[in-house]
N, C-alpha and C positions, 0 to 999 in steps of 0.2 A: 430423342435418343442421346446418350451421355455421350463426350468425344471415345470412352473406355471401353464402351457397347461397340462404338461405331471400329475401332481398331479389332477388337476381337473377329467383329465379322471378317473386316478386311483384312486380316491374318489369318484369322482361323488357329487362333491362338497358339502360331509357330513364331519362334523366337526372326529376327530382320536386322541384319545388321545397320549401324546407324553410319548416315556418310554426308559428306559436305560439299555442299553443292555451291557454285559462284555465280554470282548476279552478275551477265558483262556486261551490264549499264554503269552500275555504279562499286564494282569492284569487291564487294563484301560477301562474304562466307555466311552463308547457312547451316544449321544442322537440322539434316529430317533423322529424326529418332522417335519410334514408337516406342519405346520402353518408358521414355516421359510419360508418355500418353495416360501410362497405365497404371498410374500413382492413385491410388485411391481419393475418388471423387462422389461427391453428395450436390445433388440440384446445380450440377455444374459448377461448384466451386471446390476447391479444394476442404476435406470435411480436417478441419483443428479436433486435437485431441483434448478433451474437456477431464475438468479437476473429478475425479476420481472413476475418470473411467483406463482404459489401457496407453500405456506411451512405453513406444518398444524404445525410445531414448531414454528412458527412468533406468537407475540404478537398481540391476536385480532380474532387469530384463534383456542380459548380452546376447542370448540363446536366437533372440528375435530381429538379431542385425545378422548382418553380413561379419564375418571375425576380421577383428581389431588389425589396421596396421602399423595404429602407436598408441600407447597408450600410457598414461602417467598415473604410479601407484607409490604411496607411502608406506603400505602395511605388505608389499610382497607377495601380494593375492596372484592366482593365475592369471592368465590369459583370456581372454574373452566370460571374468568371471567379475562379480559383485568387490568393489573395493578400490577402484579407479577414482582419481579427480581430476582427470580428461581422456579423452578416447577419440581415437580416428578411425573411419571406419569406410572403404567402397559404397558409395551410394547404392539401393536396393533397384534402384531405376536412372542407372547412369544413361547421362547424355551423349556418352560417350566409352568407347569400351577397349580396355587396356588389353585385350588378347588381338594379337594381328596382327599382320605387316601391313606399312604405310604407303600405300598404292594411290598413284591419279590415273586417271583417262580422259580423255577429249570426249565428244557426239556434238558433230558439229562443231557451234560457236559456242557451247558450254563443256565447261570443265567442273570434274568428280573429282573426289576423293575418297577413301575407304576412313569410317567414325572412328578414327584410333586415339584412344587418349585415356585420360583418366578421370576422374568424374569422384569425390571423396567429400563424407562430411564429418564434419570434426566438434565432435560435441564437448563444448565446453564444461558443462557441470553434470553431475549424476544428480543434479536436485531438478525435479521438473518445475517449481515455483521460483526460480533463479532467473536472474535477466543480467546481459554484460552490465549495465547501469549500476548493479547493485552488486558484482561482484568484489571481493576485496580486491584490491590492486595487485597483489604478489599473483592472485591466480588470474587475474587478465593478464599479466605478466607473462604466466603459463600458456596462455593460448598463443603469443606472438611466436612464441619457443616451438611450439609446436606447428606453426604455418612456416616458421625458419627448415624445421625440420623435414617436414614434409616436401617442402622447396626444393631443398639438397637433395635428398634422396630419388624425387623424381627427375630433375635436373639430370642425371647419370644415364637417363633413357636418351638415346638421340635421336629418337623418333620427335620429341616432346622439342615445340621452341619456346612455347611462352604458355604461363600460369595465372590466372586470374584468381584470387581469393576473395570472396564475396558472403555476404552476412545478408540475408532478408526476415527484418526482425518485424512478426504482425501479419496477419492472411491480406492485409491489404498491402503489403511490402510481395507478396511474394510465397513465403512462409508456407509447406503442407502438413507441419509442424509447429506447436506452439512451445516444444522446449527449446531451449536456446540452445542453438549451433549456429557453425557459418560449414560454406563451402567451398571447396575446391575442386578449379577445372583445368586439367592439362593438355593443351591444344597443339593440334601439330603444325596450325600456321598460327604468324603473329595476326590478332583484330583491326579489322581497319582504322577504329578510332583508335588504338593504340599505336598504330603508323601515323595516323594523322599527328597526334599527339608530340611525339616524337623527331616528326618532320618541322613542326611548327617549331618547337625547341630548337633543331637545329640552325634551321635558317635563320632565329635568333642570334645565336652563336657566332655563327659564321657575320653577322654583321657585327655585334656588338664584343664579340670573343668576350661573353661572360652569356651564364646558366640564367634563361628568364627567370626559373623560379627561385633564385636565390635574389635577384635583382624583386621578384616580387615581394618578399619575406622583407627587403631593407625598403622599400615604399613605405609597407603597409606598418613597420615597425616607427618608422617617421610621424606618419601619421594618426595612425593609432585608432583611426574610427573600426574595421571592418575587424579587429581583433576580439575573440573568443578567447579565448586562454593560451599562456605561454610559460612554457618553464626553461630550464636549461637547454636542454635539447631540441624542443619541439614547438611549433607556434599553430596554434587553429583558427583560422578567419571566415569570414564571410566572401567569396571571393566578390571582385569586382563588375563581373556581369554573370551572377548568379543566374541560374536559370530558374529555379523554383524556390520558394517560403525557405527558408532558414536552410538552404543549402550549407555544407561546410566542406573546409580542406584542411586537413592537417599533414602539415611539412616538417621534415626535420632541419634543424638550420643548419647543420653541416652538409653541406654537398654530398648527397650519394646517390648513385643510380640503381643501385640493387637492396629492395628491400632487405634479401636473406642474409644481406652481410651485415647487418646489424647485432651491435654487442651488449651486454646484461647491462651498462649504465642506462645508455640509449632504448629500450627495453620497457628497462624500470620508468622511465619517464615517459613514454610513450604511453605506459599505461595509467599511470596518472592523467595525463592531459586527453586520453580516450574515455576514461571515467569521468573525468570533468563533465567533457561535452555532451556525453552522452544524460550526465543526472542535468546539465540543465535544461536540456533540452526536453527533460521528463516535467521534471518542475515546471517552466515556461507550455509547454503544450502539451501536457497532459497525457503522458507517456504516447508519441505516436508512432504508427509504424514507420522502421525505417527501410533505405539498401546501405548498407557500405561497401565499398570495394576497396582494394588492392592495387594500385597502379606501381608496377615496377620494369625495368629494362627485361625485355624480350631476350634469349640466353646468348645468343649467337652474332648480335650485333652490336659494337663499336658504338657505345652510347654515353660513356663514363663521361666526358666533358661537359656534354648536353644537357642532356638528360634526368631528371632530380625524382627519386619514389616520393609516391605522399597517396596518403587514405583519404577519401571522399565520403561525406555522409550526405545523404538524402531523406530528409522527412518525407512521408508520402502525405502530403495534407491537399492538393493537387491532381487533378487529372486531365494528360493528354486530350485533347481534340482536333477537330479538323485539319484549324488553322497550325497548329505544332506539325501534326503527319504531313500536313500538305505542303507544307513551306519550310521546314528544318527550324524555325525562329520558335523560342520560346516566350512565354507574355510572366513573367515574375508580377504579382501586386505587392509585394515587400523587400521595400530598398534594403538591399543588404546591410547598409550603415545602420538601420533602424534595427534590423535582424539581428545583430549584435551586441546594439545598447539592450535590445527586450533579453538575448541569452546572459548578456554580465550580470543583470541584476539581483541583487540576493533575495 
């Protein structure tokens, strides 16, 4: 029986709201939400929408999403209508649900919360045979403007602390979808790894009173082995203890801890150097699935000194076992340094 089958019985296909539940072992947030559950599924995997059958992400079919809450047009078409060259849009099966007040309780030695948040995908192009790799530069450009945007605007809920933007490009990345988009998720506590993260930075700081990752950027710029591509604004490396195949990071070299304050130079070059790495990483492995994320300062904490945004890319070439669930350690078979020299090569 599919997980889709198995929720309808156990609903009885009434709508549940989604809530967050904490582990007091190890401190981190869960979210149980059925409405994931019920994403359309084939032999237990998520069923991709194949070339010439339906993709309610194709330009022409707005009627079959949820209505638009941004959307960028040249020619002045309506609202949730054919003529966009990007679109933002409520997930159909959020993880999370933007009507509510943001409630905890105790039972016991665990602690609830009520699923309130936001949950949004932002499709980048109206062309279903489009990949970021191969968009022009001015409209990757476009999608950062639009994660800026979405940012701010959600930002203004106080319910909301912190925003993850995230891309799973490839059904092996993730992906229930094979048009290109990425997504956004607006959380009403900060992630543990993104405390983690953050705490690490600071204790940095407070010993050395300078940002690790600006101190990483002048290493790595020393040395020069673990570097992917660089322009004015921006540098993309292989980090130091990569955890998987051609993992990457790209940092901006000016110190900033919030992504969305980011200006049209900064932008422009960003998207250059996301184009880079993403075609060679096409070229070199043969288009593979990825994740990318978002890492930027949480809204409500004092992180400006510390704290430095930068986007992560993950090839999914890779897969978890035992040993990784069991012990936290990851086993990498390609030295980052090698990872590198194989991404520069023309």
């Amino acid at each position: 029986m599919l997980i889709r089958e198995i929720l309808d019985v156990i609903t009885e296909g009434k709508f549940i709201m989604p809530e967050l539940r904490k582990d007091p072992v190890l401190g981190r947030w869960v979210i149980i939400s059925t409405e994931r559950g019920k994403r359309p599924l084939s032999n237990g995997k998520f069923d991709m929408e194949r070339k010439g059958g339906f993709c309610p992400f194709c330009g022409g079919n707005e009627s079959h999403t949820p209505s638009e809450v941004l959307a960028y047009r040249s020619d002045g078409s309506a609202k949730d209508t054919q003529g966009w060259t990007l679109r933002v849009v409520p997930n159909k099966y959020p993880a999370l649900q933007i009507e509510g007040a943001l409630s905890r309780e105790g039972e016991g030695i665990y602690d609830r919360m009520s699923g309130v948040g936001a949950h949004e995908v932002i499709l980048e192009s109206p062309d279903h045979d489009m990949t970021l790799a191969k968009m022009a530069e001015k409209d990757i450009e476009n999608v950062f403007w639009a994660y800026r945007d979405r940012v701010l605007d959600l930002k203004k809920d106080k319910r909301f602390k912190y925003i993850l933007i995230f891309k799973n490009e490839g059904e092996a990345a993730g992906a229930s979808l094979e048009h290109t988009h990425s997504q956004l998720i607006a959380l009403p506590i900060v992630p543990k790894r993104t405390s983690e993260m953050i705490a690490g930075a600071k204790a940095y700081f407070n010993y050395k009173e300078r940002c690790v990752y600006c101190d990483i950027i002048q290493q790595e710029k020393d040395e020069g082995t673990r570097i992917i591509e660089e322009n004015n604004h921006f540098i993309a490396l292989a980090p130091f203890a990569s955890r998987f195949p051609f993992e990457s990071i790209i940092l901006p070299k000016q110190h900033s801890a919030f992504f969305e304050e980011g200006q049209k130079q900064q932008f422009e070059q960003l998207a250059r150097v996301l184009k880079s790495v993403l075609s060679k990483m096409d070229r070199a492995l043969e288009i593979p699935p990825y994740n990318m994320m978002i890492h930027t300062s949480p809204f409500y904490e004092n992180t400006a000194e510390h704290f430095h945004w930068h986007i992560e890319i993950i090839p999914k070439l890779t897969s978890l076992a035992g040993f990784e669930w069991g012990t936290g350690f990851y086993i990498n078979p390609v030295p980052p340094e090698e990872a590198a020299q194989f991404l520069r090569q023309p």
